[in-house]
C-alpha positions as CSV (number, residue, x, y, z in Angstrom):
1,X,0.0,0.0,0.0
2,X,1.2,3.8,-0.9
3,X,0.1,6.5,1.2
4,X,0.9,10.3,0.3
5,X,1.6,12.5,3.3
6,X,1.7,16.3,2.9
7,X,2.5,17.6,5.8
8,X,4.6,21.0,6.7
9,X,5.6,20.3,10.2
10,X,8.6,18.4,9.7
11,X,8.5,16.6,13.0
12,X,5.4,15.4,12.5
13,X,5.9,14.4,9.0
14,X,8.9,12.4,9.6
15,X,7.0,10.7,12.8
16,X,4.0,10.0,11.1
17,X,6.2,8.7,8.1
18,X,8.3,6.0,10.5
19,X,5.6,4.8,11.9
20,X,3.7,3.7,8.4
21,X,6.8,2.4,7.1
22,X,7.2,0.5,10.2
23,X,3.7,-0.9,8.9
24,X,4.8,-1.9,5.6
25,X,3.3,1.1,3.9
26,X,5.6,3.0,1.2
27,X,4.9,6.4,1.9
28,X,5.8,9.3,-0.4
29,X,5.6,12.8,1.6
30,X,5.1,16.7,0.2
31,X,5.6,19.3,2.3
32,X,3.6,21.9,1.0
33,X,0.7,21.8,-1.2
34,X,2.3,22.6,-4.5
35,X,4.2,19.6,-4.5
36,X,1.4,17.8,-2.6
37,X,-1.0,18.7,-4.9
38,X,1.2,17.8,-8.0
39,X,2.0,14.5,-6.7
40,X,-1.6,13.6,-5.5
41,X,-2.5,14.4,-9.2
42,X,-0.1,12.2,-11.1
43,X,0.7,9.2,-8.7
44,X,-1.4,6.2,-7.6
45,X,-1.8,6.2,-4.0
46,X,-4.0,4.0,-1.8
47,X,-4.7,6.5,0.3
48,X,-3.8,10.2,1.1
49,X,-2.6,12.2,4.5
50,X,-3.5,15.7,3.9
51,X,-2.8,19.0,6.5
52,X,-5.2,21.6,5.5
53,X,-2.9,24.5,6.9
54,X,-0.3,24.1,4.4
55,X,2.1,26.4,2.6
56,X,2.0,27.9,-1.1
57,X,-1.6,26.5,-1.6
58,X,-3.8,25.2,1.0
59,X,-4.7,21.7,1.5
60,X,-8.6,22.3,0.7
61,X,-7.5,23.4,-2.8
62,X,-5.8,20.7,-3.6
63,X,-8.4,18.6,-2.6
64,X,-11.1,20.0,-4.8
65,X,-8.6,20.1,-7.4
66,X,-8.4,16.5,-7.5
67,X,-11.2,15.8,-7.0
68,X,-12.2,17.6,-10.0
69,X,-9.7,15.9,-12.1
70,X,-11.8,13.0,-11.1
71,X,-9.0,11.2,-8.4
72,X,-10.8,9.1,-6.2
73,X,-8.5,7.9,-3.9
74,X,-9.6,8.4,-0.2
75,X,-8.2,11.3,1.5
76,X,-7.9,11.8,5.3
77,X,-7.5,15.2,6.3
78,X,-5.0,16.6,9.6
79,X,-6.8,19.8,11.1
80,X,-6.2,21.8,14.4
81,X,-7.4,21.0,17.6
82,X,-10.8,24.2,17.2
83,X,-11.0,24.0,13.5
84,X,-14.1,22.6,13.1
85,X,-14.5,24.9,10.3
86,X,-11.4,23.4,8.8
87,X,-13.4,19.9,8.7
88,X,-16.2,21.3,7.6
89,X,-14.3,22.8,4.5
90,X,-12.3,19.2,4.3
91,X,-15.5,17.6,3.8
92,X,-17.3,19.7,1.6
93,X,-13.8,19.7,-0.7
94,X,-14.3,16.0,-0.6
95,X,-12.6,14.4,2.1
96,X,-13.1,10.8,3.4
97,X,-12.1,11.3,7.2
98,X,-10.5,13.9,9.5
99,X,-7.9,13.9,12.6
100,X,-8.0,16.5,14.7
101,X,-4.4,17.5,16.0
102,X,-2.8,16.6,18.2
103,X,-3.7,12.4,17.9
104,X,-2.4,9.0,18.3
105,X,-0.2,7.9,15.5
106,X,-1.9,4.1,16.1
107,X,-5.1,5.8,15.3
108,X,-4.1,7.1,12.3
109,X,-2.9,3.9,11.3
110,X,-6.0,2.4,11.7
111,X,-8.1,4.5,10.1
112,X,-6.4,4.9,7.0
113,X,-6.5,1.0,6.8
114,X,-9.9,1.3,7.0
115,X,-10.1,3.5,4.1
116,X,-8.0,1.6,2.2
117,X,-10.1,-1.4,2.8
118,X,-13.5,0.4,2.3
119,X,-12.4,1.8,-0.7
120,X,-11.1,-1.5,-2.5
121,X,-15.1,-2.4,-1.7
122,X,-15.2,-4.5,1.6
123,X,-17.1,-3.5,4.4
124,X,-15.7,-6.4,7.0
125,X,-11.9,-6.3,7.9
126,X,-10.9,-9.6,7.7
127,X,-10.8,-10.8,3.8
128,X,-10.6,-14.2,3.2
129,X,-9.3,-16.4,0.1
130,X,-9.0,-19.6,0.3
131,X,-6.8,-20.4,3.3
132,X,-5.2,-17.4,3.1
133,X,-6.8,-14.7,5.5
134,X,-5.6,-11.1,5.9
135,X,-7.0,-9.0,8.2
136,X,-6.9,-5.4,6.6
137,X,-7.5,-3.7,10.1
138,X,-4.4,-4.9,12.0
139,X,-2.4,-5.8,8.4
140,X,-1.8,-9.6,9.7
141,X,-1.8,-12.5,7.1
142,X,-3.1,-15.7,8.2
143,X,-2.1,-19.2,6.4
144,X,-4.6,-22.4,7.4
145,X,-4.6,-20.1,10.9
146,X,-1.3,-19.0,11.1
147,X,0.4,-15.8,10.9
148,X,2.6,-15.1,7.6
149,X,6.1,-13.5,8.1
150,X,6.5,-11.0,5.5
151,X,9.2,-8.6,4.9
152,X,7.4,-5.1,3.8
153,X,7.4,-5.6,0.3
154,X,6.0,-8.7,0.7
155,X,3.3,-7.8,2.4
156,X,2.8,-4.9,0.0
157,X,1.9,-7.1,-3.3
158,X,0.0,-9.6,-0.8
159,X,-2.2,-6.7,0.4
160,X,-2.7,-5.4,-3.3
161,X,-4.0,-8.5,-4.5
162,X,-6.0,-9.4,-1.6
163,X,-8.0,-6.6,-1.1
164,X,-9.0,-7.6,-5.3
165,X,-9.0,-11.8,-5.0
166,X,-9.9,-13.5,-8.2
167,X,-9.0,-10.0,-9.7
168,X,-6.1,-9.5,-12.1
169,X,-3.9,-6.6,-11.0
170,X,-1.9,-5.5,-13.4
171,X,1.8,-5.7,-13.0
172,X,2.3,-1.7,-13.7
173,X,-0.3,-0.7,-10.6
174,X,2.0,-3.4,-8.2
175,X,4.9,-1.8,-8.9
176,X,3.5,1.6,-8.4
177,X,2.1,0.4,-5.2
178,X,4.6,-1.2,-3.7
179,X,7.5,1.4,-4.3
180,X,8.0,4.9,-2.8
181,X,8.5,7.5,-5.4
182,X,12.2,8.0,-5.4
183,X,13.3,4.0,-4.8
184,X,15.8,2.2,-7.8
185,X,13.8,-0.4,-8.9
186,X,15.2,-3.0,-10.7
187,X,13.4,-4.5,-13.6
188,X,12.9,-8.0,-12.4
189,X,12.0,-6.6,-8.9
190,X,8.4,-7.7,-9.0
191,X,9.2,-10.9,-10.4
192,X,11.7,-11.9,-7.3
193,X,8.8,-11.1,-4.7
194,X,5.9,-12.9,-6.6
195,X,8.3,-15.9,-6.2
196,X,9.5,-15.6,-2.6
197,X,5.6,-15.3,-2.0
198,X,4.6,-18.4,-3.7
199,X,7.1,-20.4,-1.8
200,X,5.5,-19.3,1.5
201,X,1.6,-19.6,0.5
202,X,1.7,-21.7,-2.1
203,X,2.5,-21.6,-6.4
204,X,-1.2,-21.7,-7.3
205,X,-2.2,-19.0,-4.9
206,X,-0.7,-16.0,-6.9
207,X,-1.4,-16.9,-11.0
208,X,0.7,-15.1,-13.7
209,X,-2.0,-13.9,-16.3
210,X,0.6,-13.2,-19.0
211,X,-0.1,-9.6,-20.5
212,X,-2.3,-8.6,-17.7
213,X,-0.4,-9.3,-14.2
214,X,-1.2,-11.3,-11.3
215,X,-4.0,-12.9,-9.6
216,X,-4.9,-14.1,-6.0
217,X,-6.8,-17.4,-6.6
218,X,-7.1,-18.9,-3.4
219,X,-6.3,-22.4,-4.9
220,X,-3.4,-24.0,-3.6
221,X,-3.1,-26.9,-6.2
């Protein structure tokens, strides 16, 4: 999963930014809304962090400006502790949730995995295929009962395609989702952690649909 944080306060940006890396997410942060607003506009991201009180354009205008470009991806907006006006605008500029500063860092975490799992269409957290289970609201991956160790991009592609099972994902949208925006990626990157994968839940859980990309099927035979 990507997330996009745009964020001025440096402290904060770099704290929130450790602690979704330490869940697996790749994270790609903007510290003022130019460049938030640019990068919101031309990258896929699961989900997005936005601070309304930002510099050189305000987070509220970037938000209507993608949504007006027709960017769906869910948006949680970072206001101050009074601004309930702030959420008010957030909202009506088309924003998915809200934080009000200061706030847990865990709770942030959570909710934007809710987003993410609400907006890949599933309304319970725990997703199930086959005997693979992944819980979406603690990020834990379960095989015939028992947890999965993943490294992060591991867990990365696994999350992709199991918030879409049975659903070719195309190999482009992994790769966008799994890197953050200024990694080297090698060419064969993909390829080297669709087959560590396989050996821990099985060959016939992840099918290669050639042209396309790749498919959790849930079979393990």
């Amino acid at each position: 999963m990507r997330v996009l944080l745009v964020e001025d306060d440096v402290m904060l940006s770099d704290e929130i930014a450790r602690a979704l890396r330490a869940e697996h997410f790749a994270v790609d942060v903007a510290g003022n809304g130019e460049d938030g607003g640019h990068l919101g506009a031309t990258e896929l991201y699961d989900v997005v962090v936005l601070d309304l009180g930002l510099p050189k354009r305000d987070g509220a205008s970037v938000l209507r400006d993608w949504r007006a470009e027709g960017r769906t991806m869910p948006v949680l907006i970072l206001t101050a502790r009074d601004g309930w006006s702030e959420k008010v605008e957030g909202f009506k500029a088309g924003a998915d949730d809200y934080l009000t500063k200061p706030f847990r860092i865990e709770e942030l975490v959570m909710r934007l995995r809710a987003l993410v799992r609400r907006a890949a269409g599933h309304a319970a957290s725990r997703i199930a295929c086959g005997p693979l289970t992944f819980d979406s609201q603690t990020g834990v991956f379960e095989l015939d009962g028992l947890p999965l160790k993943l490294t992060a991009f591991e867990w990365r592609v696994l999350s992709c395609l199991a918030l879409r099972p049975g659903t070719v994902v195309a190999r482009a949208e992994l790769l966008e989702r799994v890197y953050e925006g200024d990694a080297d990626v090698d060419s064969n990157s993909l390829e080297v952690i669709i087959g560590r994968l396989r050996r821990k839940i099985g060959a016939a859980m992840i099918e290669t649909v050639r042209g396309r990309g790749y498919e959790l099927t849930g079979r393990r035979l």
